[in-house]
PASEBA-1860 file (N, C-alpha, C; in nm, 3 decimals):
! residues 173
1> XXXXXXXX> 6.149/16.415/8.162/6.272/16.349/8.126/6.317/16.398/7.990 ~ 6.459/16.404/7.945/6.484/16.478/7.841/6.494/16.377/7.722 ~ 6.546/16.407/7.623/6.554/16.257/7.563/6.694/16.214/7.545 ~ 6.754/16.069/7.496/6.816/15.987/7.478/6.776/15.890/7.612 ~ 6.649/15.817/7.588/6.624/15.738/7.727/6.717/15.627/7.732 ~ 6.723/15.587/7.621/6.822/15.450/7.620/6.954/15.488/7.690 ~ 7.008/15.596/7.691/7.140/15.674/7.680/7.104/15.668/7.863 ~ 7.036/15.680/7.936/7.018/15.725/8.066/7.092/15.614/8.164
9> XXXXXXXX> 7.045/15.498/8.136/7.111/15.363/8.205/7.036/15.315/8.303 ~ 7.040/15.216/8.383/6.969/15.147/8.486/6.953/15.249/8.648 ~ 7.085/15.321/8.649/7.062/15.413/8.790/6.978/15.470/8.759 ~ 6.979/15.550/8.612/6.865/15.665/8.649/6.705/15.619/8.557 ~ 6.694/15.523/8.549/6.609/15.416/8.505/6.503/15.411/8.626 ~ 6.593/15.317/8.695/6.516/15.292/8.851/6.456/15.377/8.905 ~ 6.466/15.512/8.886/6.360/15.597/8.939/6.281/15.658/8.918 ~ 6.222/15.579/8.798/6.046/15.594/8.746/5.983/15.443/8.787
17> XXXXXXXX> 6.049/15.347/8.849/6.004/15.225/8.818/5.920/15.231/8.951 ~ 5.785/15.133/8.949/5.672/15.116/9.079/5.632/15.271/9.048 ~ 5.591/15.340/8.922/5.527/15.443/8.930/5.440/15.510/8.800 ~ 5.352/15.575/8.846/5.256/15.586/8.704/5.326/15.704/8.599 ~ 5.358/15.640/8.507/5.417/15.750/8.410/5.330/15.769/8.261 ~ 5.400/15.825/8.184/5.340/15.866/8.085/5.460/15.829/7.930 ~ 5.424/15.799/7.875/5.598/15.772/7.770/5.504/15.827/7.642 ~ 5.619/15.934/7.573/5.610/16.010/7.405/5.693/15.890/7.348
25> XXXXXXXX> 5.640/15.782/7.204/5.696/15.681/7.193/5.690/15.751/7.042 ~ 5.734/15.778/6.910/5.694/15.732/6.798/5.612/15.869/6.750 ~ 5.567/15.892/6.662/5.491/15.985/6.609/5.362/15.985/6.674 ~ 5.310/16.113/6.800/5.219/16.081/6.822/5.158/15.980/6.890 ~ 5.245/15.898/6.965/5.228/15.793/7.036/5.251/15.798/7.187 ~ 5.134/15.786/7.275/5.142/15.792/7.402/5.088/15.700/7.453 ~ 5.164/15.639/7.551/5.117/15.523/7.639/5.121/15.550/7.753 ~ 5.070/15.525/7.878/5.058/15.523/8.021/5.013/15.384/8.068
33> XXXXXXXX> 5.119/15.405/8.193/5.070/15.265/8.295/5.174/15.297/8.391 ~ 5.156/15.178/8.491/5.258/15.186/8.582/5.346/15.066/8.535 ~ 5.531/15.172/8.557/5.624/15.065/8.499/5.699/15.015/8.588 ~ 5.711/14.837/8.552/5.699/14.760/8.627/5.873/14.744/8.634 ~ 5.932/14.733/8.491/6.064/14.711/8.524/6.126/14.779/8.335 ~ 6.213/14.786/8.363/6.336/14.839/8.216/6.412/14.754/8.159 ~ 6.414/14.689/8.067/6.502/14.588/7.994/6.649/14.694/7.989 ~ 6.734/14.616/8.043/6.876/14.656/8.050/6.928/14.659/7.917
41> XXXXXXXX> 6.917/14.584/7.826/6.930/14.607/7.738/6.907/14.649/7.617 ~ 6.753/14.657/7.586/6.680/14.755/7.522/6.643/14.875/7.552 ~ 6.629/14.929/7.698/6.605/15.004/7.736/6.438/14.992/7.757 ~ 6.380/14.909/7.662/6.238/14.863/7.673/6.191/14.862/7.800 ~ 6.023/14.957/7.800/5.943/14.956/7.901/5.843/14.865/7.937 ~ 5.841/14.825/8.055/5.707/14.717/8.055/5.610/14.840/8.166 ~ 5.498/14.823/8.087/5.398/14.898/8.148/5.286/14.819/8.194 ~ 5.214/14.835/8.310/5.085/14.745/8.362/5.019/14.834/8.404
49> XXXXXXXX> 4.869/14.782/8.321/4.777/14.847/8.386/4.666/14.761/8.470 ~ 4.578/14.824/8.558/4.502/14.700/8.628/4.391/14.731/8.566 ~ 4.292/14.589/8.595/4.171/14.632/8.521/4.053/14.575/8.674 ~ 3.931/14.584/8.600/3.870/14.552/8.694/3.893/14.416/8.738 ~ 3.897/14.368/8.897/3.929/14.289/8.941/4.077/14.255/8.955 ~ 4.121/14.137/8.954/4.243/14.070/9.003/4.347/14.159/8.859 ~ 4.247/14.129/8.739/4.318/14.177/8.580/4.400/14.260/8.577 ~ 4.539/14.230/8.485/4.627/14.337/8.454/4.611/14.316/8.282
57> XXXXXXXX> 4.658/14.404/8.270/4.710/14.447/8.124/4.854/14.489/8.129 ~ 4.946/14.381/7.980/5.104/14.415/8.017/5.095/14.488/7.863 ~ 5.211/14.632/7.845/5.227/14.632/7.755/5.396/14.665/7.768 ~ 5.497/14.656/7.635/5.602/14.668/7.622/5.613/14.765/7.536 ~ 5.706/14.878/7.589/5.713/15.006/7.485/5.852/15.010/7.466 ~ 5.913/14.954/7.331/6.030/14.942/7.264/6.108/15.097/7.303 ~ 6.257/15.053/7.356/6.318/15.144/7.435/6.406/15.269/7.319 ~ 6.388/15.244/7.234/6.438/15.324/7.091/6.363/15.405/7.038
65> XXXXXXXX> 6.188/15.357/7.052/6.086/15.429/7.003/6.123/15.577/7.137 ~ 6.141/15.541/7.245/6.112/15.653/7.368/6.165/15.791/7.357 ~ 6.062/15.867/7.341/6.132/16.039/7.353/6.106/16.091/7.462 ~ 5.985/16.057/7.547/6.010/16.110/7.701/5.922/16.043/7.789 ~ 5.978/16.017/7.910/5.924/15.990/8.032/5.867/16.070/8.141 ~ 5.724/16.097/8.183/5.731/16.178/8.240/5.661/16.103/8.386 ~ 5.698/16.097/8.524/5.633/16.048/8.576/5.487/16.172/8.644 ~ 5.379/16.095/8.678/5.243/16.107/8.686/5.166/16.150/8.829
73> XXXXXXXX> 5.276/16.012/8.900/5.237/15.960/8.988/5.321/15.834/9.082 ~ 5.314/15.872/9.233/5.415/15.769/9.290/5.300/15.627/9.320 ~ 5.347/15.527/9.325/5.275/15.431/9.415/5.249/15.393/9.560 ~ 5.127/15.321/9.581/5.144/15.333/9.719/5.145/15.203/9.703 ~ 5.182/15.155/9.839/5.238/15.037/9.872/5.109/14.882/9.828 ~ 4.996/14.966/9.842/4.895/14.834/9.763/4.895/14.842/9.588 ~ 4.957/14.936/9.521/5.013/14.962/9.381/5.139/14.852/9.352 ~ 5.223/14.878/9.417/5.407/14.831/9.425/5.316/14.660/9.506
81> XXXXXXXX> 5.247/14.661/9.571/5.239/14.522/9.611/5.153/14.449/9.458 ~ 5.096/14.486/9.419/4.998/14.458/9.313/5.111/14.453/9.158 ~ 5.210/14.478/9.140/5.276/14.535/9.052/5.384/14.422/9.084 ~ 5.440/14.387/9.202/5.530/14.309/9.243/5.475/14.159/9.241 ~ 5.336/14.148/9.269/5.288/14.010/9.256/5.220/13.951/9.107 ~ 5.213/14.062/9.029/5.167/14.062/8.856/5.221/13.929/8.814 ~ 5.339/13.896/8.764/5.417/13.786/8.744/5.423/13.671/8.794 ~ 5.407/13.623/8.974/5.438/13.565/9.004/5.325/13.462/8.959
89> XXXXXXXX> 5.326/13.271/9.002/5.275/13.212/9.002/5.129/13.234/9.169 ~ 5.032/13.189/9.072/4.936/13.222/9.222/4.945/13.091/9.299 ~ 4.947/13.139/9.361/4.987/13.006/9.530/4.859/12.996/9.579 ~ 4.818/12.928/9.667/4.774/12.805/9.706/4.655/12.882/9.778 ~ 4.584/13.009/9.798/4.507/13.072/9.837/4.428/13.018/9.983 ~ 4.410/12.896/9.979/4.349/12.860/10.064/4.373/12.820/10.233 ~ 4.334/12.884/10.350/4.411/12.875/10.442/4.378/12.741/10.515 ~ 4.483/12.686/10.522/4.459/12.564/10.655/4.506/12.582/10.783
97> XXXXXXXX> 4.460/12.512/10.826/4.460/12.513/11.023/4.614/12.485/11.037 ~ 4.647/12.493/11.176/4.756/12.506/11.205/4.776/12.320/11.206 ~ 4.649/12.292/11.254/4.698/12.125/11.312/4.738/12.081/11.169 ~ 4.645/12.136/11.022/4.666/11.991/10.894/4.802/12.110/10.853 ~ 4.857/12.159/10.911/5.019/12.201/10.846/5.120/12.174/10.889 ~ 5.069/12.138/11.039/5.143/12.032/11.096/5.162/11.903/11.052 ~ 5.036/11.846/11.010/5.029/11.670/10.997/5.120/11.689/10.852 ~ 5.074/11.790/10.732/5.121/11.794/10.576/5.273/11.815/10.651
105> XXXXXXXX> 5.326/11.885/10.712/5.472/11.911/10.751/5.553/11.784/10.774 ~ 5.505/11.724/10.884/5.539/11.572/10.945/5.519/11.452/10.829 ~ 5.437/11.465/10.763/5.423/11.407/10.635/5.500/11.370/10.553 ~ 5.556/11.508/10.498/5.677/11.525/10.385/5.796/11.509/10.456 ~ 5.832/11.517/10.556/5.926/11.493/10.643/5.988/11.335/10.688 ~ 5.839/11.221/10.735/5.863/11.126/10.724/5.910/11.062/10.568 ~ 5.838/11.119/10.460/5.836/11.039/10.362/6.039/11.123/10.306 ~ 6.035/11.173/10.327/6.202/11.218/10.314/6.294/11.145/10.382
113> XXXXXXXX> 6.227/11.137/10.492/6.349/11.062/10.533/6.330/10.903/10.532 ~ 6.221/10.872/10.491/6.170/10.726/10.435/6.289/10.728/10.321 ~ 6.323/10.809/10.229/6.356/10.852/10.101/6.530/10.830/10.113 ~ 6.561/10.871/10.236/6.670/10.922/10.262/6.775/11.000/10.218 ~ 6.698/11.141/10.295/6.685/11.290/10.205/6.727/11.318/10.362 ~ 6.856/11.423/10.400/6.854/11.429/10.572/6.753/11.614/10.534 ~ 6.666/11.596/10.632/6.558/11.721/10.625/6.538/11.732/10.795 ~ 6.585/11.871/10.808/6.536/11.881/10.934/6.416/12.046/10.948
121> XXXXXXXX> 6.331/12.018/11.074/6.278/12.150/11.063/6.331/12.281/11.150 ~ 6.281/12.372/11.034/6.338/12.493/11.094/6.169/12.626/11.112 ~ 6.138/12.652/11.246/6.025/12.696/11.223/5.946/12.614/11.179 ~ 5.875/12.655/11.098/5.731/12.627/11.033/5.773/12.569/10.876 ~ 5.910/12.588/10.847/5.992/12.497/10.714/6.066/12.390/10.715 ~ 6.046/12.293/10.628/6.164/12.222/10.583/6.295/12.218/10.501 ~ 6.371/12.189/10.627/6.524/12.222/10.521/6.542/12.121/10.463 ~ 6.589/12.088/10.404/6.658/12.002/10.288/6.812/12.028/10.274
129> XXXXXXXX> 6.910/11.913/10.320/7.056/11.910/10.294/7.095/12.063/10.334 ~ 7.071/12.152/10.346/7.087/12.263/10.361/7.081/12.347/10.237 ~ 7.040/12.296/10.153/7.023/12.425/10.048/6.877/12.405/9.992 ~ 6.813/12.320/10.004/6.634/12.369/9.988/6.565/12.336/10.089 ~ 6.420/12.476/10.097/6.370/12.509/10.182/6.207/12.465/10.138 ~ 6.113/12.326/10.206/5.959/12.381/10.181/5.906/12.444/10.247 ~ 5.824/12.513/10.202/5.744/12.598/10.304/5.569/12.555/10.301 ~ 5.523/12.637/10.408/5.387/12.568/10.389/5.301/12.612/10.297
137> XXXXXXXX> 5.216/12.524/10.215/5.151/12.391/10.283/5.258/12.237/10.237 ~ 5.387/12.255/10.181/5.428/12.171/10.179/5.416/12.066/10.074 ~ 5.401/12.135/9.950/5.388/12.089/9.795/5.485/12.087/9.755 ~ 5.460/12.000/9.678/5.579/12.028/9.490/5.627/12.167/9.466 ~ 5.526/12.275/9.462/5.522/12.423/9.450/5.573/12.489/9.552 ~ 5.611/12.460/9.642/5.632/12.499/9.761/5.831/12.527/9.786 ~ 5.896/12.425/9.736/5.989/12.369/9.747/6.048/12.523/9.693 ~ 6.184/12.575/9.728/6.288/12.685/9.710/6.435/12.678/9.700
145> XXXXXXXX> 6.539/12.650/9.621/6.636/12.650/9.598/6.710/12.697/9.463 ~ 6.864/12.727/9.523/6.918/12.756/9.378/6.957/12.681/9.333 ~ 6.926/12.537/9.348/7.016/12.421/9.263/6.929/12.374/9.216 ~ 6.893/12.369/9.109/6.768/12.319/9.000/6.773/12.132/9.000 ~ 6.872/12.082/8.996/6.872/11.939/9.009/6.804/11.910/9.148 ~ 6.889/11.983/9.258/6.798/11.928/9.367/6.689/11.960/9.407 ~ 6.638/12.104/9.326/6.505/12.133/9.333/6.411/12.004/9.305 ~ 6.443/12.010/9.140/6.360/11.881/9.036/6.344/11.772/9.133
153> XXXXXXXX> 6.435/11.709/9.177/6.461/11.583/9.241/6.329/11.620/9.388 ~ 6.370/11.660/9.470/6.293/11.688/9.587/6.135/11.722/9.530 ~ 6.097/11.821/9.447/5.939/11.821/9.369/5.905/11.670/9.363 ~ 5.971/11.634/9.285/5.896/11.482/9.190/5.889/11.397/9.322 ~ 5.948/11.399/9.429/5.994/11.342/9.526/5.877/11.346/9.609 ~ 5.806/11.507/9.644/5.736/11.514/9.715/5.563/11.448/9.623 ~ 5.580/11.488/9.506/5.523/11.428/9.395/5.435/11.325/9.406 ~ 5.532/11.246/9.423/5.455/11.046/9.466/5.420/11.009/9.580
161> XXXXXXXX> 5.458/11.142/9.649/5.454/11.083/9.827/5.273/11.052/9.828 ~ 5.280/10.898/9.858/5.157/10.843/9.916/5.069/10.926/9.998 ~ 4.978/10.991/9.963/4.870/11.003/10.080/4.895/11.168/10.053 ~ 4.958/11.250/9.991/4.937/11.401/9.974/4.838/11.453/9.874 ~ 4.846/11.571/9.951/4.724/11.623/9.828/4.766/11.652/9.723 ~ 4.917/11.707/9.700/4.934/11.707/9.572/4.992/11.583/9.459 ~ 5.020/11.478/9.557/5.012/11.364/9.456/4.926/11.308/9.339 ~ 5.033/11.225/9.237/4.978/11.182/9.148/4.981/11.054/9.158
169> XXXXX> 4.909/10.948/9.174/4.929/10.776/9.194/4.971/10.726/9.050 ~ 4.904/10.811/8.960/4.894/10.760/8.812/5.004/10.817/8.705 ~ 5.155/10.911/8.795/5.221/10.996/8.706/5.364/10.878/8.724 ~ 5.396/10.877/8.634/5.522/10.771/8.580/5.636/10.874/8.641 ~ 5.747/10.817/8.777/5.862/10.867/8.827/5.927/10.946/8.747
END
């Protein structure tokens, strides 16, 4: 890559990203990892490396310091999957039977509409009014929407529900 990286922009950005590169940062300064994403507005690199086990390592290489990008290496799809799940919150690992995702499903469902919340199912989810979705196993954590009020509301909701696993008996409404 030649230099003015900042100068390059997000099109031609995107096509080092999910891949192992190499960045000339600074006097003498070289970093490698695989980069995960480009601050649009700094031009700033986020680089991850994995370590042994589940472990990553994040580093950020200030997009002003950058004199060249060179990529290394493409990813393969257990790289880009590993790279794509870095960030997220870890979910619920543990698998249950089909019958207790049923009963947890029917569960949150009665107690909604105990609530009077109209929720109907779709598949193996619960809709909500039509704009939030739980999915299984049917937690607080679980819950998906773009409306943050009715997110909040429906969590805390599923929250107190009597008799779940993720309830709290002892957490103040």
């Amino acid at each position: 890559m030649q230099c003015g990286w900042p100068l390059l922009g997000p099109l031609q950005w995107i096509r080092y990203v999910n891949k192992l590169v190499k960045v000339k940062a600074g006097k003498d300064e070289e970093h490698r990892g695989w980069l995960l994403t480009v601050d649009p507005v700094s031009a700033s690199l986020v680089l991850v490396n994995f370590g042994e086990g589940e472990g990553a390592s994040v580093q950020v290489v200030m997009g002003h310091a950058v004199e060249e990008v060179e990529v290394l290496q493409e990813a393969n799809e257990e790289i880009t999957d590993r790279l794509q799940a870095s960030f997220l919150p870890p979910r619920n690992r543990t698998r249950l039977d089909p019958e207790e995702l049923r009963r947890r499903r029917g569960g949150v469902r009665r107690w909604l509409e105990k609530n009077r919340v109209p929720v109907e199912e779709e598949g193996g989810e619960l809709r909500v009014a039509g704009v939030l979705t739980i999915e299984a196993p049917y937690g607080p954590d679980d819950c998906r929407s773009s409306n943050q009020i009715i997110l909040d509301r429906i969590q805390k909701l599923i929250h107190i529900q009597p008799d779940h696993p993720d309830s709290d008996p002892d957490r103040p409404c």
